[in-house]
N, C-alpha and C positions, 0 to 999 in steps of 0.2 A: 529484428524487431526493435523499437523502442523501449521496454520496458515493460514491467508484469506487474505495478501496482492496480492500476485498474482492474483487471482480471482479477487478483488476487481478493479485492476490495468487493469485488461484483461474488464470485465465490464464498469468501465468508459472508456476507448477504446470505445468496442463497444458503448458505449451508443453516444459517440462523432460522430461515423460513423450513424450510426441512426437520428443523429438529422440535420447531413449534407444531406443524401439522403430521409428523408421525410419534408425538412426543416422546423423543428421544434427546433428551439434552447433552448425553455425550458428546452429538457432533459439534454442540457450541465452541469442544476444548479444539475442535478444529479451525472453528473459524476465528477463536483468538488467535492459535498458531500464524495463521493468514495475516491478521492486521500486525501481531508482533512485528515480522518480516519488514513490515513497512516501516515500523517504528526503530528499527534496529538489529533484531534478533536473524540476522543476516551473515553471510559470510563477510563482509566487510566489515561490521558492525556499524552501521550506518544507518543514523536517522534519514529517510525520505520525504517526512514532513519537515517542512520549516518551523521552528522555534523549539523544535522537541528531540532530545538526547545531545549526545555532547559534539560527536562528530554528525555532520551535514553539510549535504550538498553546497553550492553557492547556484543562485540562479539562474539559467539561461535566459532571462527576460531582459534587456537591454533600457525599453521601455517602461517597465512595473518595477524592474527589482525581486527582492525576495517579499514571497507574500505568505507572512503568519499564518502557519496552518495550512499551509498549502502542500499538496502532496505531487512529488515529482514524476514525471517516468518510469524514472527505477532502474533496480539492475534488468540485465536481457542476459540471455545464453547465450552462447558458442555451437560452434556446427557441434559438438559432443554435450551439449546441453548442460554446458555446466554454466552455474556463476558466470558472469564477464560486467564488468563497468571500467572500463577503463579508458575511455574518452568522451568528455565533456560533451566536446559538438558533434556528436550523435548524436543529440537531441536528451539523453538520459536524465535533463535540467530541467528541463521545461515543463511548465505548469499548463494544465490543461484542466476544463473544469472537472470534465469527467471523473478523473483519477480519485480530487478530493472529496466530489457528491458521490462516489460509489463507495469511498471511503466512509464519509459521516451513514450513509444507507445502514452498511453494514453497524456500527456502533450502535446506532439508533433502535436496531433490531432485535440484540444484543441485549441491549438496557432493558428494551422492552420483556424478553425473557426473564430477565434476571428479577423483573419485580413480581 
């Protein structure tokens, strides 16, 4: 696979809409867990967003660049489903919209909770 920010971004989403309609705000501590991961709190300790934490990616885009706020691929597993990033042109760089609108979803949901 290419990476699990999406998924993980779609995820805390839903887990924010879940814990608004069974009003259960435990699970929100989940869906921070989820966007952390993106931001860093990873095995590599790695920002997936551009311009956010210390260590991050460099972009695959050849064309764009790196784009602020933009959220990459990400890490993917190994056939024993651990962690794995270890090569660039796998695509792991690359910006896709999806990754970062399911990213802001999830935030936005989030906030929305919290007020």
């Amino acid at each position: 696979t290419f990476g699990n920010n999406a998924r993980s971004a779609l995820s805390a989403a839903a887990l924010a809409a879940a814990a608004r309609v069974l009003a259960r705000p435990e699970l929100m501590d989940d869906a921070y867990r989820l966007l952390e991961w993106i931001l860093g709190a990873n095995p590599f300790q790695m920002s997936l967003m551009n311009g956010v934490g210390v260590l991050q990616p460099c972009a695959l885009s050849f064309q764009m660049g790196n784009i602020p706020g933009g959220v990459t691929f990400g890490i993917h597993g190994d056939e024993h489903d651990l962690p794995r990033y270890d090569n660039p042109w796998l695509c792991h760089d690359e910006y896709y919209g999806y990754q970062t609108s399911q990213f802001l979803w999830a935030v936005l949901a989030l906030e929305a909770l919290a007020r």
